[in-house]
N, C-alpha and C positions, 0 to 999 in steps of 0.2 A: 851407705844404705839409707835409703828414704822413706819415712812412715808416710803413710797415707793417711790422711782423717778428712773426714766430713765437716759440715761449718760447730756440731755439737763436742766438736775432739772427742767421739766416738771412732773406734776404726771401723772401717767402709765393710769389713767382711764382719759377721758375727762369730764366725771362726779363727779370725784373725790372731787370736793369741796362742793357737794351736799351729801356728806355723813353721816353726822349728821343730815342731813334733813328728810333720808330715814325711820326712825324708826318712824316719825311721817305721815307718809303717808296715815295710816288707822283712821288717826283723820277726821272728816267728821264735817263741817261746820253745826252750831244749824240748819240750811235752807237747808241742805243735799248738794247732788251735781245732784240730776235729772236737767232732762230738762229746768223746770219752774224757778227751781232756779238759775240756766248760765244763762237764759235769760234774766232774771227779770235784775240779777246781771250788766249784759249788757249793757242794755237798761237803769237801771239808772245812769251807766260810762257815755252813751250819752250822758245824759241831762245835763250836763256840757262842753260839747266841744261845738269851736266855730262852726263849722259844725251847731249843732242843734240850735244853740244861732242866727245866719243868717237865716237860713232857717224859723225857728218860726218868725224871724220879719218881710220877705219876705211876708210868707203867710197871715201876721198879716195886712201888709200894702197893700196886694192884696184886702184882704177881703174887711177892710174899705174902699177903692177906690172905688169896684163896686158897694159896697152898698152905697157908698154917690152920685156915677156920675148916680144910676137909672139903670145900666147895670144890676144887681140882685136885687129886693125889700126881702129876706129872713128874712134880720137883719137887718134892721135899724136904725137908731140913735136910742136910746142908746147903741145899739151891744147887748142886750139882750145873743142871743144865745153866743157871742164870749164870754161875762162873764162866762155863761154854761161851753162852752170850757176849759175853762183856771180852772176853779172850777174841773171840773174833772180832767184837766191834774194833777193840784194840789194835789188832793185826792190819787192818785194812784202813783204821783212822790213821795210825803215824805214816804211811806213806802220803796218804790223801792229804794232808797237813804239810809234809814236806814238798810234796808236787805244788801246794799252792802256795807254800814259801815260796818257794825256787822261782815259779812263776812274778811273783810278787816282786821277787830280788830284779828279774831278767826286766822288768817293767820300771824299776824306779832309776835302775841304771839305763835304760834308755830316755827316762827324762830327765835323768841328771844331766847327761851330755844335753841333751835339748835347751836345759833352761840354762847351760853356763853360754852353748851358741848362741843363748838369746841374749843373755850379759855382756857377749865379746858384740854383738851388734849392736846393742846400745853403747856401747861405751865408744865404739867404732863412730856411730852416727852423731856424739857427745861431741869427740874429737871432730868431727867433721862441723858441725855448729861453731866449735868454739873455734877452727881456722875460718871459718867461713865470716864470724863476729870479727877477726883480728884485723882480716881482708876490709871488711867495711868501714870500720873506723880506720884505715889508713887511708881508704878513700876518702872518706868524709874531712880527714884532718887535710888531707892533700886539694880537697873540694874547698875550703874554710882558708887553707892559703891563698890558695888564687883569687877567691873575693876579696882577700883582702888585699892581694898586689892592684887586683880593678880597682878596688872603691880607694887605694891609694891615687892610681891613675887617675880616674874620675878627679878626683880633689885636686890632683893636679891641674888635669883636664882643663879644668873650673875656675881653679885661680889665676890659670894662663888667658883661659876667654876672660875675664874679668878683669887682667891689667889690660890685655889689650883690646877692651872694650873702652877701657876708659883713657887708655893713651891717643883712641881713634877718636876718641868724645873731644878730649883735649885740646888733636890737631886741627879737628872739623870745629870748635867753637874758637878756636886760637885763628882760624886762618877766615873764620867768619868777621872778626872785631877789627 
């Protein structure tokens, strides 16, 4: 496998590290992905932030004020209805909460498998670098003998033109005297 980068060793996609993700895209969560199910999903991320964690104790401390100071008689003491309240918020938070586990599970196990195919391709492309390095220094060693059997030859070459330059020198000043 071969990375692509640009001359920044940037990859060329902006999306590029999402790419082992992409084959899992037509997986579809046990709770689907309509409407009901983003929202549900949603809605019980909320009910853990402090946002709603404030605001339910606001309202909580509104209620029992008017109903204890006589401002509203609807509920009062023992809060009857706000029990009600809180019993149904109940009822329909633990599923909401479970749906968005589950959801959440079905999601991280799809990029588990994503990010180890992403480990097995690098490790793949590692292997392939590192035959690829093993390949070229046998070249190069095998490149660096053969210079060296030339620049043996040359030497040779060189010492051979050179006696017999000078046994030719020899015969041509010997046969000149």
């Amino acid at each position: 496998m071969e990375l692509v980068h640009n001359s920044t060793s940037q990859p060329t996609s902006p999306q590029h590290h999402f790419r082992f993700h992409t084959q899992h895209l037509h997986l579809t969560s046990v709770f689907g992905n309509d409407w009901f199910a983003l929202k549900a999903e949603a809605f019980a991320r909320f009910f853990g932030t402090p946002v709603f964690l404030v605001a339910q104790t606001v309202i909580v401390g509104v209620w029992i004020a008017l109903n204890t100071m006589g401002v509203f008689n609807f509920d009062i003491y023992p809060f009857i209805l706000l029990n009600l309240a809180f019993s149904l918020q109940a009822a329909y938070a633990a599923p909401l909460i479970l749906l968005a586990q589950t959801r959440q599970a079905d999601r991280d196990k799809v990029h588990a498998d994503a990010d180890a195919q992403h480990r097995e391709a690098l490790a793949q492309a590692s292997e392939q670098r590192q035959a690829l390095a093993v390949a070229q220094t046998a070249t190069l060693l095998e490149l660096m003998r053969q210079n060296t059997e030339l620049t043996e030859v040359t030497r040779a070459l060189s010492e051979r033109i050179e006696s017999l330059t000078e046994e030719v020198h020899r015969r041509l000043t010997k046969g000149n005297s």
